[in-house]
C-alpha positions as a Markdown table, in Angstrom:
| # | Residue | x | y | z |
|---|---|---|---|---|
| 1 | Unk | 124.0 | 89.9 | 109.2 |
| 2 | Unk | 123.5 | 87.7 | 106.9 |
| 3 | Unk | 119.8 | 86.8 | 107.1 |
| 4 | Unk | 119.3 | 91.0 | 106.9 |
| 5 | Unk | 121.4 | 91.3 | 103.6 |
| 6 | Unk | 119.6 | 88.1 | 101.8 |
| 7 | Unk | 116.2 | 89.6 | 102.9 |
| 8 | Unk | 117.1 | 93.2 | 101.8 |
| 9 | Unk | 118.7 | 92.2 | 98.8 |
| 10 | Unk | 115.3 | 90.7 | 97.9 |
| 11 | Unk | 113.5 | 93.9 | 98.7 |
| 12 | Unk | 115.9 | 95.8 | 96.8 |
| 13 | Unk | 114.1 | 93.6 | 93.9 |
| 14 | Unk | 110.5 | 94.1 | 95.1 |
| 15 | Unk | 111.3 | 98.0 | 95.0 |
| 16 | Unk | 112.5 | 98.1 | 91.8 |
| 17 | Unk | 109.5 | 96.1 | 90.1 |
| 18 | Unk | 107.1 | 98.6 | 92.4 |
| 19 | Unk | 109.2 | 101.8 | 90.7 |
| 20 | Unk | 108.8 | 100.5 | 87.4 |
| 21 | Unk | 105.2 | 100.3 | 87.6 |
| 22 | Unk | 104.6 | 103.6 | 88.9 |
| 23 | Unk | 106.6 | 105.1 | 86.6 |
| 24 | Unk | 104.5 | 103.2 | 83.9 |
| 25 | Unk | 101.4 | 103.5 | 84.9 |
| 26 | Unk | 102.1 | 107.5 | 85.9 |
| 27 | Unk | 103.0 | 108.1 | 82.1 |
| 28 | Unk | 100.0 | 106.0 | 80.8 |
| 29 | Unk | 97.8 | 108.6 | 82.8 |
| 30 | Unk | 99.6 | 111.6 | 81.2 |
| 31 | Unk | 99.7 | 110.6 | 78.2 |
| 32 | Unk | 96.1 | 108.9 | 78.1 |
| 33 | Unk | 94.5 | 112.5 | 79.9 |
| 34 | Unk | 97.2 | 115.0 | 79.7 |
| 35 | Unk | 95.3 | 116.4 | 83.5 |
| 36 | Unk | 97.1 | 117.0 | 86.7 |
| 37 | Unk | 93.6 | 116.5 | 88.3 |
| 38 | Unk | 93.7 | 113.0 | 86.7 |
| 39 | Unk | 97.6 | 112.2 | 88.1 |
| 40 | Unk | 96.5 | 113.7 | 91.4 |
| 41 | Unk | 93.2 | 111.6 | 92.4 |
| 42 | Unk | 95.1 | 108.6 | 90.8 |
| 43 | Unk | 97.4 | 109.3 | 94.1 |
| 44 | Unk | 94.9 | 110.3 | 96.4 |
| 45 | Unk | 92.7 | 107.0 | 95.9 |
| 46 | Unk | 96.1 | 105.2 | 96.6 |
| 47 | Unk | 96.8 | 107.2 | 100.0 |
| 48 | Unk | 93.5 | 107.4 | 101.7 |
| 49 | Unk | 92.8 | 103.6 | 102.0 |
| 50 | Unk | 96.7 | 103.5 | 103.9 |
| 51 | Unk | 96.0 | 107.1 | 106.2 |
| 52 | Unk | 92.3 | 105.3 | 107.1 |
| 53 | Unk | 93.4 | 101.9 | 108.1 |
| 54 | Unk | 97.2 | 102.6 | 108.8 |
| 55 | Unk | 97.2 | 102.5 | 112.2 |
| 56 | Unk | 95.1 | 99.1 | 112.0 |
| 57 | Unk | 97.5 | 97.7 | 109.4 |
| 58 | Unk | 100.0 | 98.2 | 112.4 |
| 59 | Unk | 98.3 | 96.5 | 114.8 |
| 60 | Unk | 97.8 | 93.4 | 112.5 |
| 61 | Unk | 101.6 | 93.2 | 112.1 |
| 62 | Unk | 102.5 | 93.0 | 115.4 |
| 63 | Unk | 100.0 | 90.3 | 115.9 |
| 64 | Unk | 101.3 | 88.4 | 112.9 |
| 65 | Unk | 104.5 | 86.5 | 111.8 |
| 66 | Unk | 106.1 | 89.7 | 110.4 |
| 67 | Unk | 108.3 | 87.8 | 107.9 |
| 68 | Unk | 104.7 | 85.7 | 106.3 |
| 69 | Unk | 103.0 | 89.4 | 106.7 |
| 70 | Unk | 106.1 | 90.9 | 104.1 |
| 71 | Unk | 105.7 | 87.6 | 101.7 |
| 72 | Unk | 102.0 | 88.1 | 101.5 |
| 73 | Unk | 102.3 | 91.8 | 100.7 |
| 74 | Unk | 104.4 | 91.4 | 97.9 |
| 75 | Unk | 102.8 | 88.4 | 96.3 |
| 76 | Unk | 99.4 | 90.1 | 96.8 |
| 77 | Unk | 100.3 | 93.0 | 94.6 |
| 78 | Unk | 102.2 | 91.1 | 92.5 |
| 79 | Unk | 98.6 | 89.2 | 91.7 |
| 80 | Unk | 97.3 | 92.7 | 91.5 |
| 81 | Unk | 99.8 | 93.8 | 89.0 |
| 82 | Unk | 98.9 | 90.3 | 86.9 |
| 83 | Unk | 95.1 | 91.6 | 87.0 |
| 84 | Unk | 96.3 | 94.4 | 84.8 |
| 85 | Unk | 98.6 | 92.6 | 82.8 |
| 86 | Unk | 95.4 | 91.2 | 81.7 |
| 87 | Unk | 93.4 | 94.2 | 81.5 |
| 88 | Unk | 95.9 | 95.7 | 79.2 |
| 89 | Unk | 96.9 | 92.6 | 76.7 |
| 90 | Unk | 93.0 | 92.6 | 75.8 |
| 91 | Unk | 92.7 | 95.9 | 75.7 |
| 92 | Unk | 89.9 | 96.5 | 78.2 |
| 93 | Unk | 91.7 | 98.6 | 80.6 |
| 94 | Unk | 89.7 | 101.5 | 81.9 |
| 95 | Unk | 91.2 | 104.9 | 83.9 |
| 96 | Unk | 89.2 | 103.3 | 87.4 |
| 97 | Unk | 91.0 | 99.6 | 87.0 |
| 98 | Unk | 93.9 | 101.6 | 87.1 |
| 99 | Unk | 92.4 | 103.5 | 90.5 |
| 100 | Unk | 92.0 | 100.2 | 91.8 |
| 101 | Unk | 94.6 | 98.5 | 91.5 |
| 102 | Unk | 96.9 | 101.7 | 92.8 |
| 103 | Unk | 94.5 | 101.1 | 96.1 |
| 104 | Unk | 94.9 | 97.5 | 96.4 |
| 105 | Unk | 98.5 | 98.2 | 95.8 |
| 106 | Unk | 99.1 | 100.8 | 98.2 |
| 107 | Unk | 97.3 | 98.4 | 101.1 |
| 108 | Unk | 99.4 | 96.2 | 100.5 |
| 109 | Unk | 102.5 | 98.6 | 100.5 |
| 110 | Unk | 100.8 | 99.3 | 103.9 |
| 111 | Unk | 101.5 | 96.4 | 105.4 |
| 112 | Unk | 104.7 | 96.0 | 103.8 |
| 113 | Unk | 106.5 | 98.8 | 105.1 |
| 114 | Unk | 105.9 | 99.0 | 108.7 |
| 115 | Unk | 106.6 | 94.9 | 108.9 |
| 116 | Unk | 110.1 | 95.2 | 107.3 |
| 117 | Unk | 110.8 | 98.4 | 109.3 |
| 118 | Unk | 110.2 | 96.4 | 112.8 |
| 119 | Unk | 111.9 | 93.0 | 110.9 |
| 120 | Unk | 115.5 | 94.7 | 111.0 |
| 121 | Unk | 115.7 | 95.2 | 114.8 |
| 122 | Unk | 115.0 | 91.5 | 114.8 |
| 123 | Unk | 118.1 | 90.6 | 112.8 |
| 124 | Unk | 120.7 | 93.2 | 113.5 |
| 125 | Unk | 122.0 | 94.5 | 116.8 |
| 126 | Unk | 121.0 | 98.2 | 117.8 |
| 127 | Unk | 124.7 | 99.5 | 116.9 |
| 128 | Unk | 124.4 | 98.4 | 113.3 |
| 129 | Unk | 120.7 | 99.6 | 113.0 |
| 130 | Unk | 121.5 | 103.3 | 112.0 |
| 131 | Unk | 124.2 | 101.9 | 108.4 |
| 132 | Unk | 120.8 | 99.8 | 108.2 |
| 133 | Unk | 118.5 | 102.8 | 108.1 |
| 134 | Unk | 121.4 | 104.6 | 105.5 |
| 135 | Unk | 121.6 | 102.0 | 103.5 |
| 136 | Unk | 118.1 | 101.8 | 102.3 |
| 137 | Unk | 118.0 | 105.2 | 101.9 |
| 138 | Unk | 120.9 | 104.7 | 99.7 |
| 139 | Unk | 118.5 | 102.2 | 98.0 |
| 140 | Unk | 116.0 | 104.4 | 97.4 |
| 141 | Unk | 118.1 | 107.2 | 96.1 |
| 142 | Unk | 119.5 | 104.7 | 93.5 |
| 143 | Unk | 116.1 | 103.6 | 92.8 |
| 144 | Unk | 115.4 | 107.0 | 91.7 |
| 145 | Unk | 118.2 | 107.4 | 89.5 |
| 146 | Unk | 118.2 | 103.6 | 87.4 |
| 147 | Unk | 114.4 | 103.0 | 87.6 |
| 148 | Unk | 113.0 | 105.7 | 85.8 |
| 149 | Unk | 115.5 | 105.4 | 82.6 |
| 150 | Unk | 115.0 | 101.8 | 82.7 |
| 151 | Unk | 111.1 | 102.3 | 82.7 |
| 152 | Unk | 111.1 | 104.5 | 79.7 |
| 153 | Unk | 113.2 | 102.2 | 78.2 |
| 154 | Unk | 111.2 | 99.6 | 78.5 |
| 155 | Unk | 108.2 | 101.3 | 77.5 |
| 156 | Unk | 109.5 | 102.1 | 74.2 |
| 157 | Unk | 110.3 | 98.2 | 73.8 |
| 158 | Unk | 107.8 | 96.7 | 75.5 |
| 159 | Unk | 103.7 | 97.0 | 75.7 |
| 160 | Unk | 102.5 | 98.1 | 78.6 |
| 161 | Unk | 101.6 | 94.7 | 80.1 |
| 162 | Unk | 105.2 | 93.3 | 79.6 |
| 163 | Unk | 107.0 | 97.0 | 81.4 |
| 164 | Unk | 104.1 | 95.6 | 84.2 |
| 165 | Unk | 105.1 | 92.2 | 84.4 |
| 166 | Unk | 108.6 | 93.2 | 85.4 |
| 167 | Unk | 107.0 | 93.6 | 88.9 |
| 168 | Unk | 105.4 | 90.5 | 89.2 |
| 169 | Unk | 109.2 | 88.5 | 88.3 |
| 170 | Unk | 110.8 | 90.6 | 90.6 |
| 171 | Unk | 107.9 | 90.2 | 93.5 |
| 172 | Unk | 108.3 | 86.7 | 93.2 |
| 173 | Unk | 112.1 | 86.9 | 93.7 |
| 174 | Unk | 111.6 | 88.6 | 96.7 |
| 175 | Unk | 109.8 | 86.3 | 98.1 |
| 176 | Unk | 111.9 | 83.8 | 97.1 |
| 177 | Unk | 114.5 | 85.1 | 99.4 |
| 178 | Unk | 112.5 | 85.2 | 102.0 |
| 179 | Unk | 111.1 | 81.5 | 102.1 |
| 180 | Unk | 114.8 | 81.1 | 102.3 |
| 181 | Unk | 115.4 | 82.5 | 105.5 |
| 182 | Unk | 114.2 | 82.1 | 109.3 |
| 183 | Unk | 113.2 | 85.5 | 110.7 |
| 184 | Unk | 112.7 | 85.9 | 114.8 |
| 185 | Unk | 109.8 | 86.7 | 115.9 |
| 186 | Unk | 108.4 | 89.3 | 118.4 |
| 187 | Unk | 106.4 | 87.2 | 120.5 |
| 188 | Unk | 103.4 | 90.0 | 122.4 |
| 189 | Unk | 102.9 | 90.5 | 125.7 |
| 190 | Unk | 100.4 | 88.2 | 127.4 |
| 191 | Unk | 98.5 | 91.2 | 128.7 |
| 192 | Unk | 98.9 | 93.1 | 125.3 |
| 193 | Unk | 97.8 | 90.0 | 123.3 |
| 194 | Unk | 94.4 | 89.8 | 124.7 |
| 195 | Unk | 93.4 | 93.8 | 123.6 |
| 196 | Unk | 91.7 | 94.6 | 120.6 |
| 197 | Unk | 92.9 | 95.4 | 117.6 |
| 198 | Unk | 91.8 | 99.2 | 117.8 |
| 199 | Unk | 93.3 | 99.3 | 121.7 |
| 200 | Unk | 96.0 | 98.1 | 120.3 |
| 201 | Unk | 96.1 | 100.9 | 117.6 |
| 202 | Unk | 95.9 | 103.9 | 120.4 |
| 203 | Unk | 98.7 | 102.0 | 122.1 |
| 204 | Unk | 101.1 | 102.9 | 119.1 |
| 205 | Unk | 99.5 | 106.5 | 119.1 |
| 206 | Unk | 99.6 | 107.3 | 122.9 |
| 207 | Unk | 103.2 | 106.2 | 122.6 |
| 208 | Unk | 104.5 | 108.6 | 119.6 |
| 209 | Unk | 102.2 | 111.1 | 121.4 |
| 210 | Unk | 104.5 | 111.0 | 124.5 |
| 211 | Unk | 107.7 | 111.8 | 122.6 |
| 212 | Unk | 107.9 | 115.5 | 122.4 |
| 213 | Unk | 110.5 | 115.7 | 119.6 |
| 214 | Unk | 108.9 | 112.7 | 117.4 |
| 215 | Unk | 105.9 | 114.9 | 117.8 |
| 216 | Unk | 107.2 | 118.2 | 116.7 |
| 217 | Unk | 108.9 | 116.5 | 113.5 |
| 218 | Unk | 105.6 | 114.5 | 112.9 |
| 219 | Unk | 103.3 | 118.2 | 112.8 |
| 220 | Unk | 106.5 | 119.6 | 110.4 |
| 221 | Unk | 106.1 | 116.3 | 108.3 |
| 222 | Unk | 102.3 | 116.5 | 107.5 |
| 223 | Unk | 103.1 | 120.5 | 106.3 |
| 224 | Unk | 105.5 | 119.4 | 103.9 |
| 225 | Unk | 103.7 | 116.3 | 102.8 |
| 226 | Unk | 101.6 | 118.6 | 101.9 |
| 227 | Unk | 103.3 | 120.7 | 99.4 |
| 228 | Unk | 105.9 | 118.0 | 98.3 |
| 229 | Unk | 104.1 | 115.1 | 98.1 |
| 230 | Unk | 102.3 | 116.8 | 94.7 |
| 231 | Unk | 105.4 | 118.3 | 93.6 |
| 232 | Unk | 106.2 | 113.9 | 92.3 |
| 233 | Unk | 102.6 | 113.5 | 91.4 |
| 234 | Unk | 102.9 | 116.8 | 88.9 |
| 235 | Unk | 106.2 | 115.8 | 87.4 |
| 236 | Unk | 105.0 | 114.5 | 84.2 |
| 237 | Unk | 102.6 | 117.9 | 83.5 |
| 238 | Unk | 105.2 | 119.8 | 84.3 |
| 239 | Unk | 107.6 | 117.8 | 82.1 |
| 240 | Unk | 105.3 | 117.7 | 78.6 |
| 241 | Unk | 103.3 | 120.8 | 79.2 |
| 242 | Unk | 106.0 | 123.1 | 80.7 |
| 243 | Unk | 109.3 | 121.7 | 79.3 |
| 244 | Unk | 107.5 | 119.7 | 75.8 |
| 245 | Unk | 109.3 | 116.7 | 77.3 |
| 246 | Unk | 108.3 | 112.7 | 76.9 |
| 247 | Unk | 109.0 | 110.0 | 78.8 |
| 248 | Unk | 113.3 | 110.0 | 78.5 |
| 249 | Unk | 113.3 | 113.8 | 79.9 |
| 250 | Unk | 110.8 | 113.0 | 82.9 |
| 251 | Unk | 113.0 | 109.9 | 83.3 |
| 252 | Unk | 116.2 | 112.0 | 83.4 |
| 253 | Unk | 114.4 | 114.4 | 86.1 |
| 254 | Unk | 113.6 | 111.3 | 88.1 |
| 255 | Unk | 117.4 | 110.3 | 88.1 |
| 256 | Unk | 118.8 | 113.5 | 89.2 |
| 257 | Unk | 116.2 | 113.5 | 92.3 |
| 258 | Unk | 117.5 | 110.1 | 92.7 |
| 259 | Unk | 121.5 | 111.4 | 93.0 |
| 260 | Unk | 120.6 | 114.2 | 95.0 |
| 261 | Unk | 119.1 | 111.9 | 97.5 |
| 262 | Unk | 122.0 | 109.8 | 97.8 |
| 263 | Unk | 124.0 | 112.9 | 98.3 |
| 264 | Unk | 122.1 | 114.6 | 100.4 |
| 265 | Unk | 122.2 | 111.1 | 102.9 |
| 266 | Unk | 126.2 | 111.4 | 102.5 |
| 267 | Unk | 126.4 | 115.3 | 103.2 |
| 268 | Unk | 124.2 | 115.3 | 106.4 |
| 269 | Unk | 125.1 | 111.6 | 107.1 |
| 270 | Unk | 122.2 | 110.3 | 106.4 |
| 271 | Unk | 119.9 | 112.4 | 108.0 |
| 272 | Unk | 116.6 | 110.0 | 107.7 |
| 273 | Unk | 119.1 | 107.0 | 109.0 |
| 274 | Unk | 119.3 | 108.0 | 112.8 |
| 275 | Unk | 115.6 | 108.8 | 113.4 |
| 276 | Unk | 114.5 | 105.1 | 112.0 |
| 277 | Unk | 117.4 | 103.5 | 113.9 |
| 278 | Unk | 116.3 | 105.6 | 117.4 |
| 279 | Unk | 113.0 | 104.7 | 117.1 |
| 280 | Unk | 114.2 | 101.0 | 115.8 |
| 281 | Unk | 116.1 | 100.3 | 118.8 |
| 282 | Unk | 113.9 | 102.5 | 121.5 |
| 283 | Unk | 110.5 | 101.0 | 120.8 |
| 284 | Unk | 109.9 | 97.8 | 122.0 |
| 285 | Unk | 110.0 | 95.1 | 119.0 |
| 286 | Unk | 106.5 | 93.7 | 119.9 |
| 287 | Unk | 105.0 | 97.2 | 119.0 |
| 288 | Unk | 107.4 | 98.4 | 116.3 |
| 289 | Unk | 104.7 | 97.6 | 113.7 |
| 290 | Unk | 101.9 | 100.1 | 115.0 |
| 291 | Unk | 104.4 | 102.8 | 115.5 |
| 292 | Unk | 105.9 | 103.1 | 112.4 |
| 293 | Unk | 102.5 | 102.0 | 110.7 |
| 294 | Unk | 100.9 | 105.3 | 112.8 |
| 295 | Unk | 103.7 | 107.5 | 111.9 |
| 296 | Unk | 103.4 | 106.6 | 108.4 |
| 297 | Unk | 99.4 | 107.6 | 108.5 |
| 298 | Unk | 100.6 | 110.7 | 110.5 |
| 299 | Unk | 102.8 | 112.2 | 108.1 |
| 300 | Unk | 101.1 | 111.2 | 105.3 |
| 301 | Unk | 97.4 | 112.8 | 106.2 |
| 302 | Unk | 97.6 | 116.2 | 105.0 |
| 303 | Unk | 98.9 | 115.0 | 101.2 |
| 304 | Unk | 95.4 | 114.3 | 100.1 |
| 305 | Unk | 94.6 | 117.9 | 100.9 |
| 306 | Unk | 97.6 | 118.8 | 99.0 |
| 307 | Unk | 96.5 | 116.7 | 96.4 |
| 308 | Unk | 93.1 | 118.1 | 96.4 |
| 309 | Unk | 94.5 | 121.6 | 95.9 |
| 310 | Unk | 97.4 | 120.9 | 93.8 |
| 311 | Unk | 95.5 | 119.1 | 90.7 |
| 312 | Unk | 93.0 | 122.4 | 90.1 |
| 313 | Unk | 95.4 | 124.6 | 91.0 |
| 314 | Unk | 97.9 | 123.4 | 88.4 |
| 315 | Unk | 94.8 | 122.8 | 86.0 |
| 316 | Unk | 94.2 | 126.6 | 86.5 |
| 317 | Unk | 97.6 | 128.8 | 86.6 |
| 318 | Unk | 99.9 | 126.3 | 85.8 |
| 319 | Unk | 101.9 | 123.6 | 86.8 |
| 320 | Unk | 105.1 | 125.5 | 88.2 |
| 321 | Unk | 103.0 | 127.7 | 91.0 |
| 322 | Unk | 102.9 | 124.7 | 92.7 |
| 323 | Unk | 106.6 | 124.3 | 92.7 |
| 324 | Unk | 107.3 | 127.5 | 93.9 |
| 325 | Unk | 104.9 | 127.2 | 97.0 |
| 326 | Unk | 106.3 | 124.1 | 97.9 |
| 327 | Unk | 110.0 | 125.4 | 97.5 |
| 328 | Unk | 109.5 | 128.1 | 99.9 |
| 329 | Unk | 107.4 | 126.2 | 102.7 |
| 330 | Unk | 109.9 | 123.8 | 102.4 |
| 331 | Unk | 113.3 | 126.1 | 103.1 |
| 332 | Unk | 110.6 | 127.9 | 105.9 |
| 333 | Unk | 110.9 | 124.3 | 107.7 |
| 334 | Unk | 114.5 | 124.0 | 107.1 |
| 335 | Unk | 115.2 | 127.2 | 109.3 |
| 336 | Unk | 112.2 | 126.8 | 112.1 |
| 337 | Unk | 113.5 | 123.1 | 112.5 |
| 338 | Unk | 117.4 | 124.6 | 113.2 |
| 339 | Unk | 115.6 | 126.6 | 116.2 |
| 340 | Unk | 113.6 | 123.8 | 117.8 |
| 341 | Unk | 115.8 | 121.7 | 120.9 |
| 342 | Unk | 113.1 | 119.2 | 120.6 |
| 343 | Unk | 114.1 | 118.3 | 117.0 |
| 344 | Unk | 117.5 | 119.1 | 117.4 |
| 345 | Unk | 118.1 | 117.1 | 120.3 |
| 346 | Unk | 115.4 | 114.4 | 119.3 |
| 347 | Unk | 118.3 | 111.8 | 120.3 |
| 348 | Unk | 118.6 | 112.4 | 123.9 |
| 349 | Unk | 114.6 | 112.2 | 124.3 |
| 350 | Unk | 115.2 | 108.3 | 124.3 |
| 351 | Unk | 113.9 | 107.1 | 127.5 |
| 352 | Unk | 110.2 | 107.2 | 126.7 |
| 353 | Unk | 107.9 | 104.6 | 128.7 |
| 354 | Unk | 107.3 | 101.4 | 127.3 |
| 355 | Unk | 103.6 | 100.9 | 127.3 |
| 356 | Unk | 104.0 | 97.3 | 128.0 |
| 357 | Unk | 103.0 | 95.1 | 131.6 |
| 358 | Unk | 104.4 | 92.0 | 130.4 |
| 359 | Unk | 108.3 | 91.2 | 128.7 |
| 360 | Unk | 108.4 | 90.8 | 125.2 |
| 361 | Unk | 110.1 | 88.1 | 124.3 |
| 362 | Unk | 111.7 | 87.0 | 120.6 |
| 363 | Unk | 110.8 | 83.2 | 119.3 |
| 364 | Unk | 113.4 | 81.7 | 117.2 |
| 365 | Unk | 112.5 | 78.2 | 116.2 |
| 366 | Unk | 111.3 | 76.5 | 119.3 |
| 367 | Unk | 113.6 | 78.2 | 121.5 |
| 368 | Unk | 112.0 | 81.3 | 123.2 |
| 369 | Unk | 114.7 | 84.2 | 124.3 |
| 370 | Unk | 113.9 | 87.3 | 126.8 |
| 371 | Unk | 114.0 | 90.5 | 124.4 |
| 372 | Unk | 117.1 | 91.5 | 126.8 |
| 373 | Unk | 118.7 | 88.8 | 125.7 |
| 374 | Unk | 118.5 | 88.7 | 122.2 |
């Protein structure tokens, strides 16, 4: 318990350094082109690289020491961050560095995610893994409320490169807390270890594929990925062409999505936490990182289309059609989901076949443990 708390306190850290810089650098681009087409291709050149090679991403973590694979990710976009830091203290910062960097970024973010989501069934027993799965969505709703005040705050004190440097101090923090720590590993099956990399990848997709309810939620997912996902990328058109806001008013709107995430987790007690921890404590650890990696590129592939529809359509009959569509596709979901027993009932569908000939086993040191045992 407490090698998870020192490692997600210094996530916590990593995650607010990341918010900052998107909220900075999403204002730069409204303010610099005033376009939703702009905003929106900014985001789609950041997804496509992670809905491409996400399922590979997955493979390579469960290959590698997941704990090195999170301390590389963050220091890698911290030195991405610092290459803009640069860009913007001489003044030779161009609209595609900032492209770029959102794709380097995002790649890393790629590997990040899926290797701290199969870390935490490493360091906490199944029972605990669902107030795990709450409490970082707690995180991020709180993320959402302090980081985008504190980003407008700091970019009316601060140039742009010192609001971006804040990631780059916090980054190295997080890693920081990690170097301080000994995370398990999950060691592959010896019959597993000796596939490729992209038989390793269908591995993770035959497996979601078999799990009627994960696969229902997954097809629901990409539909409103699809209309949501621009509804965040929009935010500042709709706040400075709609409203004649600035940066404290989109700021403010970024809080209050932040408190009604926090109490929307309470209300339906934290209705993202259970899914993670089923999967977290059904899949077996030494495959944890192409599943949630491939679930990730799942529910995430139809956002570029939205993306690629949104911008124009914003561009051409305003920003708030968008919101409408997307408010009534989304309470559309809400109701078919209430009627569907696979979704409903998506805990009780937890005996799915583990596509493994060997048992995984979890190294510690230079003692090696039988997964059972752990």
């Amino acid at each position: 318990m407490k090698t998870f708390f020192v490692v997600w306190i210094g996530q916590a850290l990593s995650l607010f350094g990341s918010s900052i810089v998107q909220f900075a650098l999403a204002w730069y681009l409204t303010l610099k082109t005033g376009s939703a087409t702009v905003l929106a291709t900014a985001v789609l050149v950041a997804l496509l690289p992670n809905i491409v090679l996400g399922p590979l991403i997955g493979a390579y973590v469960d290959r590698w020491n997941r704990k090195w694979t999170i301390i590389g990710a963050d220091l890698g976009t911290a030195a991405v961050t610092a290459v803009l830091v640069v860009l913007f203290l001489t003044g030779k910062v161009e609209i595609w560095h900032i492209y770029v960097a959102m794709v380097l970024r995002a790649i890393g973010g790629g590997f990040h995610q899926p290797a701290m989501a199969a870390t935490t069934p490493l360091l906490l027993p199944d029972k605990h893994l669902a107030r795990a799965a709450g409490l970082n969505q707690m995180l991020y709703g709180a993320m959402g409320i302090i980081t985008p005040p504190l980003g407008a705050l700091f970019l009316a004190i601060m140039p742009m490169q010192g609001v971006l440097a804040v990631d780059i101090v916090t980054a190295v923090m997080a890693s920081g807390c990690l170097f301080a720590v000994v995370i398990p590993q999950a060691a592959r099956a010896l019959q597993t270890a000796r596939k490729s990399v992209f038989a390793d990848a269908l591995q993770g997709f035959r497996y979601i594929w078999a799990w009627k309810g994960l696969r229902v939620m997954l097809a629901g997912a990409a539909l409103l990925n699809l209309v949501i996902y621009p509804t965040f990328v929009l935010l500042p058109i709709l706040v400075t062409k709609h409203f004649g806001g600035g940066a404290p008013q989109l700021a403010w709107l970024g809080s209050a999505f932040g408190v009604g995430t926090i109490v929307g987790g309470l209300a339906l007690a934290f209705a993202n936490g259970p899914v993670t921890a089923i999967m977290q404590s059904v899949v077996p650890r030494n495959m944890q990182g192409r599943v949630f990696a491939t679930l990730g590129t799942l529910a995430m592939a139809a956002s570029p289309i939205g993306l690629a529809i949104a911008g124009p359509v914003a561009d051409a009959a305003g920003v708030r059609v968008w919101y409408y569509i997307a408010g009534a596709v989304t309470l559309a979901m809400t109701v078919a989901y209430a009627f569907m027993p696979a979704v409903r009932n998506i805990e009780s569908q937890k005996t799915i076949p583990a596509p493994v000939t060997a048992a995984p086993v979890v190294e510690t040191g230079s003692i090696v443990l039988p997964e059972t045992d752990r």
